[in-house]
C-alpha positions as CSV (number, residue, x, y, z in Angstrom):
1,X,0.0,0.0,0.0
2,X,1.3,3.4,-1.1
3,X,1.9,6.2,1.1
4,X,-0.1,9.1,1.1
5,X,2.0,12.7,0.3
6,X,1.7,13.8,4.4
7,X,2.5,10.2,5.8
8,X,6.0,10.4,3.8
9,X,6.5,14.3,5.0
10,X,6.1,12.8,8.4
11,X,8.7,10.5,8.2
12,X,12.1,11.2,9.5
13,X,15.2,10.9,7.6
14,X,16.2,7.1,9.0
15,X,12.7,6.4,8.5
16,X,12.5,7.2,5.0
17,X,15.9,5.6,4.1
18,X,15.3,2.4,5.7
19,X,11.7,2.4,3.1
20,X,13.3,3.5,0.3
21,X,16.0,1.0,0.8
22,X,13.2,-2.1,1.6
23,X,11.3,-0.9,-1.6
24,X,8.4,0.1,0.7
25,X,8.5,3.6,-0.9
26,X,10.0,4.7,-3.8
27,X,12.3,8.1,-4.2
28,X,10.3,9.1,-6.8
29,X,7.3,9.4,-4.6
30,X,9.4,11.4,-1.7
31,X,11.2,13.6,-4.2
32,X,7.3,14.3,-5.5
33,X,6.2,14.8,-1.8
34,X,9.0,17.3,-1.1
35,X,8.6,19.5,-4.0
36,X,4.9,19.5,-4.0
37,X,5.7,21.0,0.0
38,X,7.8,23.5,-1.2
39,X,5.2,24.4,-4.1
40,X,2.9,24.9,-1.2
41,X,5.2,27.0,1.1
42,X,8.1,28.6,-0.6
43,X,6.2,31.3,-2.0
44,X,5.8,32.8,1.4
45,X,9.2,31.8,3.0
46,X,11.5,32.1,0.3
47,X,13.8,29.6,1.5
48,X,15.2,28.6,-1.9
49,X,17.4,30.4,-4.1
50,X,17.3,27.3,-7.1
51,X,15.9,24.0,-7.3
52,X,16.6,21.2,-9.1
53,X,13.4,20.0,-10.0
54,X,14.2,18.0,-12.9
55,X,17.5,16.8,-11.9
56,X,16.1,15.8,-8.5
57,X,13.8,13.7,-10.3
58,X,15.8,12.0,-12.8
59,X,18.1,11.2,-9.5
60,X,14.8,9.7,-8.4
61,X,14.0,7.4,-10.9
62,X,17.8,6.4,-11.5
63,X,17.7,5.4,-7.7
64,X,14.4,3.3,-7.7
65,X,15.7,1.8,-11.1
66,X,18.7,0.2,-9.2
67,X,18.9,-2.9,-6.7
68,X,21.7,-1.4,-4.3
69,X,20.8,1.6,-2.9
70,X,22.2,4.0,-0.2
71,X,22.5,5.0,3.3
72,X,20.9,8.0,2.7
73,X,18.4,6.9,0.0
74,X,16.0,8.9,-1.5
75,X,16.2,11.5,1.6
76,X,15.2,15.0,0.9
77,X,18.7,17.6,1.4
78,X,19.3,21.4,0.7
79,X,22.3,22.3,0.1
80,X,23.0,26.3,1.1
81,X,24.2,28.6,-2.1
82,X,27.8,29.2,-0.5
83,X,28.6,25.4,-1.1
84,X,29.8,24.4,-4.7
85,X,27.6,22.2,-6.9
86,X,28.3,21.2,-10.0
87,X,24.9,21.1,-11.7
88,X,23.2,24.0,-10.5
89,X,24.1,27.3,-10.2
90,X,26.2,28.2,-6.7
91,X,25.8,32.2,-6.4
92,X,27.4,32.5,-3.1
93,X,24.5,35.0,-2.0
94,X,26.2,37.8,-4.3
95,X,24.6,39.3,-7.5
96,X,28.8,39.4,-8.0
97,X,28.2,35.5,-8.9
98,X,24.9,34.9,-10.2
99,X,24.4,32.4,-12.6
100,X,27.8,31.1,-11.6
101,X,28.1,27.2,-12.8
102,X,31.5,25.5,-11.0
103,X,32.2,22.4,-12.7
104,X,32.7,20.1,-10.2
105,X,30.4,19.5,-6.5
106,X,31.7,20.3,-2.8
107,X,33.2,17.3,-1.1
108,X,30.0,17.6,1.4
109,X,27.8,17.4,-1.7
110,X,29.7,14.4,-3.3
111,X,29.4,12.8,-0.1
112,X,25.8,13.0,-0.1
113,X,25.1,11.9,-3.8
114,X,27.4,9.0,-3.2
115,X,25.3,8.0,-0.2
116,X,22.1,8.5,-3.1
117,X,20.5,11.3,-1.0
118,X,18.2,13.5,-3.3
119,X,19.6,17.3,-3.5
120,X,16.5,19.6,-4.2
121,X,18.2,22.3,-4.7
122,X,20.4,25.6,-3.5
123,X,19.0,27.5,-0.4
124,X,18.9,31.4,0.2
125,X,22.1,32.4,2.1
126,X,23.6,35.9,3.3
127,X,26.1,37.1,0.7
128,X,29.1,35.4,1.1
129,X,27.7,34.0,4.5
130,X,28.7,37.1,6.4
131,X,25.7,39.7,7.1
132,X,23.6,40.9,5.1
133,X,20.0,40.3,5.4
134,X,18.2,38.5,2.5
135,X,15.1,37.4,1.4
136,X,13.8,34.4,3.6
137,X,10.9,34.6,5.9
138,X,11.0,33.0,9.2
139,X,8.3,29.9,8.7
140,X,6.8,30.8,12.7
141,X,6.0,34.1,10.9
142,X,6.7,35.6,8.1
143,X,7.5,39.0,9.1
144,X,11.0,38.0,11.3
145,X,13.9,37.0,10.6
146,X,14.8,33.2,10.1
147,X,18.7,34.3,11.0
148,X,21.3,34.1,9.2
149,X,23.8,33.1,7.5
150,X,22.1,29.7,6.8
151,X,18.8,31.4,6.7
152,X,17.1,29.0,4.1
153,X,18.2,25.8,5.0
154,X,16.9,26.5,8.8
155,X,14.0,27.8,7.0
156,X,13.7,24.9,4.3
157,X,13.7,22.1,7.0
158,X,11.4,24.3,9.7
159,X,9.0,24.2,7.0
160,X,9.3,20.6,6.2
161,X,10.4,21.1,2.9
162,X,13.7,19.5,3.2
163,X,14.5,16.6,6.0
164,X,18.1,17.9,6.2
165,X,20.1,21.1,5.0
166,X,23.7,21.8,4.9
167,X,24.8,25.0,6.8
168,X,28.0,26.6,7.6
169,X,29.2,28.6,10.5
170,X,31.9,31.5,11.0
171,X,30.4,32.9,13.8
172,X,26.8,31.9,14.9
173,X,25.8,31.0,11.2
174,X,24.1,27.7,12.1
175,X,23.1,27.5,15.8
176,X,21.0,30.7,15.8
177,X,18.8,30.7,13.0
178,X,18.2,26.7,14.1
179,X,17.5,28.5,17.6
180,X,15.2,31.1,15.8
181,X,13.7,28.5,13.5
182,X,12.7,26.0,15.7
183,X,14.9,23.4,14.2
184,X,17.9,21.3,15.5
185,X,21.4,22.7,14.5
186,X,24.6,20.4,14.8
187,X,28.2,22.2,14.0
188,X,30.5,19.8,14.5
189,X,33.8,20.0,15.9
190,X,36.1,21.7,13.5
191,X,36.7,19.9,10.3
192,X,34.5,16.6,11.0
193,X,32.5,17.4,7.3
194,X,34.6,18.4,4.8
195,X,34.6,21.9,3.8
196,X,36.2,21.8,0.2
197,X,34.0,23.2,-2.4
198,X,32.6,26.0,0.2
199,X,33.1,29.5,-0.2
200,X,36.4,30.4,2.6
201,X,35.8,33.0,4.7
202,X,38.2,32.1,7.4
203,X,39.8,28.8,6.8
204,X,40.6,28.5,10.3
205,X,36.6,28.9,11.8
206,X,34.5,27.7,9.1
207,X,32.9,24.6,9.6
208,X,30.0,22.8,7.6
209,X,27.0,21.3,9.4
210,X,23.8,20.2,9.2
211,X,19.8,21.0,10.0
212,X,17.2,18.6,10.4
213,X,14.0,18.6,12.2
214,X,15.2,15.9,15.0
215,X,18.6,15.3,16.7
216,X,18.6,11.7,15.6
217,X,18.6,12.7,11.8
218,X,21.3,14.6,12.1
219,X,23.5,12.4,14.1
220,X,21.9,10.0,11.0
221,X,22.8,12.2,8.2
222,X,26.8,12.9,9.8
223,X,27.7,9.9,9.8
224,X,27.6,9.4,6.4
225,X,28.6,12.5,5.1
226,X,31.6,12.4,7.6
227,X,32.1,8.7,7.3
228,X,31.8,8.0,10.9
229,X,29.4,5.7,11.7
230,X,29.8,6.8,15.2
231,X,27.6,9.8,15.3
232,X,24.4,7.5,14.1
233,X,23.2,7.2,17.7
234,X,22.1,3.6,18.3
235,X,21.1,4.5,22.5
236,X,20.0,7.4,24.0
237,X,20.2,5.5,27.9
238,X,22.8,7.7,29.1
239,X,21.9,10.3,31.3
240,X,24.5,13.1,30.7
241,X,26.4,14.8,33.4
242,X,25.4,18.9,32.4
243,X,27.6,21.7,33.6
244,X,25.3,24.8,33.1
245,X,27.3,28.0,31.6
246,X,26.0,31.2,31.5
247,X,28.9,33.1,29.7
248,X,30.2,36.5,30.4
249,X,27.2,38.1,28.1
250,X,24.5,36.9,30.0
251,X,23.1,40.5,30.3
252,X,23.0,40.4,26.7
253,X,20.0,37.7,26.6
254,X,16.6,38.4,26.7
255,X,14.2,36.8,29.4
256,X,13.2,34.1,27.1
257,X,16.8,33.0,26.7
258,X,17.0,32.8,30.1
259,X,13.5,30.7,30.7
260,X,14.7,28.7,28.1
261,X,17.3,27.9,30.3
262,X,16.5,27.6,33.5
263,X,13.2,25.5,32.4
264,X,16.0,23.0,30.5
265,X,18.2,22.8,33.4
266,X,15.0,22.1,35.8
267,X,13.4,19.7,33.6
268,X,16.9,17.5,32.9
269,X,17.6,17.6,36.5
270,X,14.3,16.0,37.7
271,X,14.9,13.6,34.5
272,X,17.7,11.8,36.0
273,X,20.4,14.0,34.9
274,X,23.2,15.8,37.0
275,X,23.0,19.3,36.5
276,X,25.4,22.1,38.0
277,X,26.3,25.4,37.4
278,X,30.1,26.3,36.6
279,X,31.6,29.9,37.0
280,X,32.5,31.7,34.1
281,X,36.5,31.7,33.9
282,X,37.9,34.9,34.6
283,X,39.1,36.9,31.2
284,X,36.6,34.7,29.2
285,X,35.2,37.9,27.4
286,X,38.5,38.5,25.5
287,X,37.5,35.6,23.3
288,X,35.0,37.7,21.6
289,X,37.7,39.6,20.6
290,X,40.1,36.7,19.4
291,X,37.6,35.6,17.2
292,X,37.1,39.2,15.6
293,X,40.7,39.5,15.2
294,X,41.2,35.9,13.5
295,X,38.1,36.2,11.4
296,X,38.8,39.9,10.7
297,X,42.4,39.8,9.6
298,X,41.1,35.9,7.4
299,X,37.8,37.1,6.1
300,X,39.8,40.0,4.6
301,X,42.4,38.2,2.9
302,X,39.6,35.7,1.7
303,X,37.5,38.1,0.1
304,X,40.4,40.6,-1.5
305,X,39.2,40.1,-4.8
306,X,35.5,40.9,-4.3
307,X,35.9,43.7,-1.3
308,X,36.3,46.0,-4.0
309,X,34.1,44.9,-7.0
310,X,31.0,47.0,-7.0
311,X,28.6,44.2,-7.4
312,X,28.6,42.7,-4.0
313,X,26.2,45.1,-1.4
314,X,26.6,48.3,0.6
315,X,26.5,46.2,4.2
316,X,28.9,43.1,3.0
317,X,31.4,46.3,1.7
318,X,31.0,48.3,5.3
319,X,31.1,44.4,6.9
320,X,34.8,43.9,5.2
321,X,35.8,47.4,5.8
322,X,34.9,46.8,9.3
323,X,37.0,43.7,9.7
324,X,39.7,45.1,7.5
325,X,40.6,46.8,11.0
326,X,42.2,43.5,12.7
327,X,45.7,43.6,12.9
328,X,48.5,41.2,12.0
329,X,49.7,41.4,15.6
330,X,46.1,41.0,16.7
331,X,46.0,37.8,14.9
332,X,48.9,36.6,15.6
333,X,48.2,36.9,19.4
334,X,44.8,35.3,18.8
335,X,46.7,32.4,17.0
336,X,48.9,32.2,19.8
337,X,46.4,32.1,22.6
338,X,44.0,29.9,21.5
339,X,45.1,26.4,22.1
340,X,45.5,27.7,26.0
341,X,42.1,28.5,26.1
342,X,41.1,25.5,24.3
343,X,42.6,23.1,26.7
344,X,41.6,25.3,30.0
345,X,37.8,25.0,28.3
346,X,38.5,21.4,27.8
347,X,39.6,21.2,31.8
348,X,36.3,23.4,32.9
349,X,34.4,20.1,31.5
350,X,36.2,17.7,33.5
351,X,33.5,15.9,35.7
352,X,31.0,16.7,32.9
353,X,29.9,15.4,29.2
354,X,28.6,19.1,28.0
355,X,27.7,22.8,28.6
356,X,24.3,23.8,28.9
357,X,24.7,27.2,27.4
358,X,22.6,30.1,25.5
359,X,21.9,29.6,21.6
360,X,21.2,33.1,20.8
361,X,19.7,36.3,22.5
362,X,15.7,35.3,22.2
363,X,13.8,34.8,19.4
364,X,13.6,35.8,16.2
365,X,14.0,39.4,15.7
366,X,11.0,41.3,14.0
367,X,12.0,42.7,10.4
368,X,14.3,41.2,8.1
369,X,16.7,44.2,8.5
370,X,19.4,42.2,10.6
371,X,19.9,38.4,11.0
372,X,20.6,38.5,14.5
373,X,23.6,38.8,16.9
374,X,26.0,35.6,16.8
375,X,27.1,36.7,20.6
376,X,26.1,33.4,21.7
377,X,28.1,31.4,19.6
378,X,31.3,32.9,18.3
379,X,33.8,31.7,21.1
380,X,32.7,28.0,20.6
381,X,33.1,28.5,16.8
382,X,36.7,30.1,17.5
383,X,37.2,26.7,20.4
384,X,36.7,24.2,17.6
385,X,33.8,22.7,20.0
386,X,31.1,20.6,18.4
387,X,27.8,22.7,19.2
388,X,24.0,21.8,18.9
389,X,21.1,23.8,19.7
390,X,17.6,22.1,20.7
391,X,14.5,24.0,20.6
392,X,13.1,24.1,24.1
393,X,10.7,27.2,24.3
394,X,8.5,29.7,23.2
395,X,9.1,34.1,23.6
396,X,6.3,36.6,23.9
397,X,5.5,36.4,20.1
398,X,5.1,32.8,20.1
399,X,8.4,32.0,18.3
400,X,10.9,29.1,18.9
401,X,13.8,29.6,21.3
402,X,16.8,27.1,21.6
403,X,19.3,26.5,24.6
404,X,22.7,25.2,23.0
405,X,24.9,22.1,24.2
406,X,28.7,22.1,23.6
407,X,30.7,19.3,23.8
408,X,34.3,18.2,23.9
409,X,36.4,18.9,20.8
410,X,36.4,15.6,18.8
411,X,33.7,13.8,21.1
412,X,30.9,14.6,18.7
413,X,29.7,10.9,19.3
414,X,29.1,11.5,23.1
415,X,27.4,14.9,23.0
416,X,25.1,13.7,20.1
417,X,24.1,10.5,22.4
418,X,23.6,13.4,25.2
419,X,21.7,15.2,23.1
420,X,19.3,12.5,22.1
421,X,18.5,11.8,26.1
422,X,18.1,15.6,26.2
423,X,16.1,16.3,23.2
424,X,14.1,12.8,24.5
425,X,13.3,14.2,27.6
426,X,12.4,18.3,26.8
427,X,8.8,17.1,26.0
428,X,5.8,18.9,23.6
429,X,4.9,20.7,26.4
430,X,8.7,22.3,26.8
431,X,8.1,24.6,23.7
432,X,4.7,26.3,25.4
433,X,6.6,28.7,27.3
């Protein structure tokens, strides 16, 4: 018995493989599913910048037409428009690149054909993944932001129109707009995905990750596209030992931040898991300024060509002019410092599996002026630390608000088994806050 077009967008990612793969569903059917989804929503969210509607298709019936079939068959991926592919066009967010046609497909994007996922198409991103504001809606409503710089794919898998998107991160670029889109985020520690084929903006803090709409999916999905089959979390018994971190910018979060929390914190405590707050180490706030100084003085080398062309925008040119400021001897004393601070981070952790820490500032911002302030998330970015946000309440306008958990640096497999205990226990009625 077929499936009807809402019983396959209900299915998650390992659900829909596993029928693909037993010939209980076919790709053709979920690749018709998808795209009749985003027929139905993309007009008001704008998540994608191209799709690949024939092509998806044709990937489709090539994939149902053959015996052997992979991990991630027939499941539904965006793939964000600073990320190289080699059959559609990759603009990098810039009318500098549009209609741009690289001939050959990110390693991330190789990864996922080879693994016979279905790539709909390119989703909306800032230009050049720095800061300026585009045109995607946030799916809660349409008149805030979704964040940015992966504003579409948090966007495209909010609104069920892709089961998992590829984001990247610099700063906050992944775990906020997940945070404002009600999604899960996962940027894994530095490196664990493959980043050639994506646009550089600092090739010593970008890092490619993933969206999905569960934290099981995306452990799911990074295994495969990492190759390593550790992160597919098989048990989620674990209670996690949870050292609560506020960060030197508290002040900065709103109330809902806060609730978010403090209701977390409350709820996994009475679940069975230790909880307990740890002090913010003295001097932490001079991170923020590390990671301005090594993005700054990076993003400007990066981007030397198109700094000056007069295509790119008026806020990406006053964005590089801005970081054009960092010094070499500011880097270099970034560069020099970091690994200390990396291994005293590593030594706050001891006794625990994970910070419980702030995602972003509150929810969505109204307007689509600004995608939001990546105060939350830069110093893990800069640390190298895997990072996933969980959505785990509501704000005063009734939109999503995430907490984030950071783990260990290379122990993505134990904060993603964490996770799934955490994500298992912050129940429906978590999100009515």
């Amino acid at each position: 018995m077929s499936l009807t077009e809402q019983a396959i967008l209900a299915l998650t990612a390992r659900e829909l493989a596993a029928q693909v793969q037993a010939g209980q569903l076919t790709a053709t059917a979920a690749t018709e599913a998808r795209q009749a989804e985003i027929a139905r929503r993309d007009p008001t969210i704008l998540a994608w910048q191209t799709l690949a509607a024939e092509q998806a298709l044709q990937a489709a019936r090539a994939l149902d037409a053959r015996p052997q079939k992979g991990a991630l068959a027939g499941v539904a991926i965006g793939v964000k428009d600073v990320i190289d592919t080699v059959d559609l066009p990759t603009g990098y967010g810039s009318a500098l690149y549009s209609g741009f046609r690289p001939a050959w497909d990110a390693s991330c994007v190789a990864m996922a054909r080879r693994a016979d996922a279905i790539i709909l198409g390119k989703t909306v991103t800032t230009e050049f993944a720095m800061a300026s504001p585009n045109q995607t809606r946030n799916p809660h409503h349409p008149q805030h932001t979704p964040g940015g710089s992966s504003s579409g794919s948090c966007a495209a898998v909010a609104a069920n129109m892709a089961q998992v998107a590829y984001g990247t991160q610099t700063s906050g670029s992944i775990i906020r707009p997940a945070s404002y889109c009600g999604v899960v985020g996962y940027k894994p520690s530095f490196g664990t995905i493959n980043s050639t084929g994506a646009k550089v903006l600092s090739h010593s803090l970008d890092t490619i990750g993933v969206i999905t709409r569960n934290l099981r999916d995306a452990g799911f999905a990074s295994a495969v596209l990492a190759s390593q089959p550790a992160l597919n979390i098989a048990d989620a018994s674990y209670k996690p030992r949870i050292a609560l971190f506020r960060s030197s910018n508290w002040a900065q979060a709103g109330a809902e931040s806060h609730a978010a929390l403090e209701f977390a914190a409350t709820r996994l405590a009475t679940a069975g898991a230790s909880v307990a707050e740890v002090a913010t180490p003295q001097h932490f706030s001079e991170l923020f300024a590390m990671h301005d100084a090594v993005m700054g003085w990076e993003v400007t080398h990066a981007l030397a060509f198109e700094h000056r062309r007069a295509e790119i925008s008026e806020v990406t040119r006053r964005f590089l002019d801005f970081k054009a400021g960092s010094t070499l001897a500011q880097y270099q004393q970034a560069m020099a410092k970091i690994g200390q601070w990396r291994a005293s981070m590593q030594a706050l952790m001891d006794g625990y599996d994970l910070f419980l820490t702030l995602a972003a500032p509150g929810e969505a911002p109204e307007g689509l002026a600004s995608t939001g302030d990546p105060a939350f998330n830069q110093v893990w970015t800069l640390l190298h630390t895997p990072c996933i946000t969980l959505p785990a309440w509501r704000g005063p306008q009734g939109l999503p608000v995430g907490i984030q958990l950071v783990g260990r640096i290379g122990e993505d497999a134990r904060l993603l088994q964490c996770a799934a205990w955490i994500e298992d226990h912050l129940t429906d009625d978590s999100v009515s806050g």
